[in-house]
C-alpha positions in Angstrom: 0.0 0.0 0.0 3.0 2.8 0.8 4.5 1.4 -2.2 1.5 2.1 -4.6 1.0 5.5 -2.4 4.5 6.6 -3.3 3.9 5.6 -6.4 1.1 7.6 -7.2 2.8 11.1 -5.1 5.6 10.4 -8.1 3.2 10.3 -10.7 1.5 13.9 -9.4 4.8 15.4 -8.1 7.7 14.0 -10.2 11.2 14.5 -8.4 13.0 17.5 -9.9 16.7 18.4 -10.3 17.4 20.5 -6.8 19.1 23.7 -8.5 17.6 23.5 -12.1 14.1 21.9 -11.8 14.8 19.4 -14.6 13.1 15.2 -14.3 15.5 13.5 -11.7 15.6 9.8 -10.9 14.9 10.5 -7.2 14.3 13.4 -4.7 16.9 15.3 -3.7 19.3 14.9 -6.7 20.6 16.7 -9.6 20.3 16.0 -13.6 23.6 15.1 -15.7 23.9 18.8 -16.4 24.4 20.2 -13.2 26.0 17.2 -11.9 28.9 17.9 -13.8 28.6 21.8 -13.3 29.3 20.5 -9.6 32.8 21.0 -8.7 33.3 18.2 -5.2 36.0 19.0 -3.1 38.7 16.0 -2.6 42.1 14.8 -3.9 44.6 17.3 -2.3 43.3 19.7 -0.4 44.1 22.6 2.8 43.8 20.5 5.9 43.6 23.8 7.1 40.3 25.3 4.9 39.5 23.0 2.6 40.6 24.8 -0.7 42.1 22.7 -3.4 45.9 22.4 -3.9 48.0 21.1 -6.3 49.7 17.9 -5.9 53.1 17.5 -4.0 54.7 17.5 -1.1 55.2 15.2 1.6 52.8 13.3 4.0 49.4 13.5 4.1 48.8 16.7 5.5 49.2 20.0 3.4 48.1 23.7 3.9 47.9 26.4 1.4 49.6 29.3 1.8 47.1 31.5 3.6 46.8 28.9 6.4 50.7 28.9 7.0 51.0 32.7 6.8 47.9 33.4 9.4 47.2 29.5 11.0 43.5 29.8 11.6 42.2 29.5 15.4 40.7 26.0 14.0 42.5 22.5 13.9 41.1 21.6 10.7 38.2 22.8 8.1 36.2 20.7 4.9 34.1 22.0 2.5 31.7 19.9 0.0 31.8 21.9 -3.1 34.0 24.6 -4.7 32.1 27.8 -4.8 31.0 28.2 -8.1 28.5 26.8 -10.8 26.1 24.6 -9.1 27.9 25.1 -6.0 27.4 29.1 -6.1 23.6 28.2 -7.4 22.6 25.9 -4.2 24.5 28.7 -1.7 22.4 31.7 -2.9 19.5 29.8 -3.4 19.0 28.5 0.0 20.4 32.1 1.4 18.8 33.8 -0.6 15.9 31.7 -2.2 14.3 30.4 0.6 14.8 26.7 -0.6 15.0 25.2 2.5 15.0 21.6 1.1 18.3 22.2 -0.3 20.1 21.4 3.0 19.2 18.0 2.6 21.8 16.9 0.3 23.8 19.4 1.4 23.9 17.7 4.6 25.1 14.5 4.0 28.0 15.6 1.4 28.9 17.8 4.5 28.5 15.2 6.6 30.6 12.3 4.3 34.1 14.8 4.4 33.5 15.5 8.0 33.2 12.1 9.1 36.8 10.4 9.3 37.7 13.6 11.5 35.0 14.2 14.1 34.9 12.5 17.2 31.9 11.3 19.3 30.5 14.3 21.7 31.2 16.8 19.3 28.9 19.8 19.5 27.5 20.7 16.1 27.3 24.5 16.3 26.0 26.8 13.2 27.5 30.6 12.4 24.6 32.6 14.1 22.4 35.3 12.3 21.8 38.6 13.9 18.3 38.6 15.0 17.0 41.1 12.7 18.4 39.4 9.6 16.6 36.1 11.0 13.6 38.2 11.2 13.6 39.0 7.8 14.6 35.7 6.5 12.9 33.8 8.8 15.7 31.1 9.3 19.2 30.5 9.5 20.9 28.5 6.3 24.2 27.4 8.7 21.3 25.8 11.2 19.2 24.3 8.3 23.0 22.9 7.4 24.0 22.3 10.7 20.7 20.2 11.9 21.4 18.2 8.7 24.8 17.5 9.4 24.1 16.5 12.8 21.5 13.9 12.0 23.7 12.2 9.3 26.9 12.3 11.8 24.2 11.1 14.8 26.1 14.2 16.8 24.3 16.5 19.5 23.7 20.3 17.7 23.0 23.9 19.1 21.4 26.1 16.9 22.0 29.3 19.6 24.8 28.3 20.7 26.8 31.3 19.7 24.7 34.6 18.8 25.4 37.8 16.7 25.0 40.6 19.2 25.8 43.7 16.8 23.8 43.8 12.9 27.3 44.1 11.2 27.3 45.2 6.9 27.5 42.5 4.5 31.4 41.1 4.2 30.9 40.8 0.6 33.3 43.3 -1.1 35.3 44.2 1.9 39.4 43.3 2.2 40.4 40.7 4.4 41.3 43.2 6.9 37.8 45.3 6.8 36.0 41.7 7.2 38.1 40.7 10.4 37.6 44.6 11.5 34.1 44.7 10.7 33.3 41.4 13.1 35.2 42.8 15.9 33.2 41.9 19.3 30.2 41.0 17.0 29.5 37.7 18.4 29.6 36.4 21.7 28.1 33.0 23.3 24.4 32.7 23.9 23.8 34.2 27.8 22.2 30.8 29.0 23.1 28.3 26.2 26.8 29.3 25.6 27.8 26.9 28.7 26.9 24.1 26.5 30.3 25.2 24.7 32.6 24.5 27.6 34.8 21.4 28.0 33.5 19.9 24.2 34.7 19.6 21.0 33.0 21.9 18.3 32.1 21.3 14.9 31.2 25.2 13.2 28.7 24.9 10.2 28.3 28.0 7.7 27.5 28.2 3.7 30.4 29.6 2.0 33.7 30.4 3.5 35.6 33.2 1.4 38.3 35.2 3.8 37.4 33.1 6.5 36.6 35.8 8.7 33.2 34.8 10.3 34.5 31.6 11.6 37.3 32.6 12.9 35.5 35.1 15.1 33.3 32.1 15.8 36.2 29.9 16.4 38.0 32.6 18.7 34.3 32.7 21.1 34.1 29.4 21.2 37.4 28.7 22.4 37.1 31.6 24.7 33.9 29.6 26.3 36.2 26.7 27.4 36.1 24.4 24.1 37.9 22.2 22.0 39.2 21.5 19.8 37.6 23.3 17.1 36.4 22.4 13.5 34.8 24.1 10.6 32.8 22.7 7.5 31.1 24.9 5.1 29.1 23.7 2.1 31.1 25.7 -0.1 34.8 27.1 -0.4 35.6 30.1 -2.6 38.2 29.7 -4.2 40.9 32.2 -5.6 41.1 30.9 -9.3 37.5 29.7 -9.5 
């Protein structure tokens, strides 16, 4: 009976390609097309950030050149997708769109780069929105992210674990040093549910990491509260030749 029911939902509401709208095979994916617009982070890559290197050096560990010159506060950071093409599409469109569903499969290609590195008892913790912002959009796209990532790691998440106490400008456009000026003091932990932070390992979720600057403020509070050690993922990494 579910089967035939399932059946029949197909029939009426046929699964469509997540960032183009095309016929998909199942719900949730993407058609040929933007499957191969999608640029998946692996190979050699920043243990550092997540951006993509080019092959050499010894061992299995590498950083790129903006993670030896300033090491971030963080002990290492993944990313799914390069930020660009499809990858660009599904970040504005579920900042920007309101397509919530979209965090579903971003979740669990999150999820599979985080997985070899996090350990049980990590505390999944998204970037935090100011509240106005949250007011307008009416939800946070690093919590859709991070509540997906925790369910498809089985970890514990706060979604106010950290808030944004001062409305700051957008980033976008600024230098590196106007973005780390511009977050000064901008976020602190949450008055009651910022002790959760203390004495546990964090996992911090966002969209898109460009400069970096947002999670390291992050990174820097939640340290600050007691934690540790301290990881990033993002669905997307912008990077300098894409």
């Amino acid at each position: 009976m579910l089967a035939q029911l399932q059946t029949a939902v197909s029939m009426i509401y046929p699964p469509r390609c997540i960032t183009c709208g095309d016929m998909v095979e199942s719900d949730f994916g993407l058609c040929g097309p933007c499957w191969r617009d999608t640029s998946f982070l692996g190979g050699v890559i920043c243990d550092g950030c997540g951006t993509p290197l080019t092959s050499g050096g010894q061992g299995d560990t590498h950083h790129c050149d903006d993670c030896m010159r300033a090491p971030p506060p963080w002990v290492q950071g993944r990313a799914a997708l390069i930020y660009r093409d499809t990858g660009r599409k599904m970040v504005l469109a579920l900042k920007h769109g309101d397509r919530q569903e979209m965090a579903r499969p971003a979740g669990l290609w999150m999820a599979n780069m985080m997985r070899p590195l996090v350990s049980a008892g990590t505390l999944i913790v998204p970037v935090p929105l100011h509240w106005s912002r949250l007011l307008k959009r009416r939800y946070n796209q690093s919590a859709l992210l991070a509540h997906s990532v925790a369910k498809k790691l089985e970890l514990s998440w706060c979604p106010d674990a950290l808030v944004r106490v001062r409305r700051t400008t957008s980033l976008e456009g600024l230098s590196r040093e106007a973005r780390f000026e511009t977050l000064e003091n901008a976020i602190h932990p949450h008055p009651k549910r910022g002790a959760q932070l203390k004495g546990k390992p964090i996992l911090l979720i966002d969209d898109v990491m460009t400069s970096g600057a947002t999670l390291r403020a992050c990174a820097d509070v939640c340290l600050g509260a007691g934690s540790g050690p301290v990881r990033i993922l993002t669905l997307a990494r912008a990077v300098k030749d894409a």
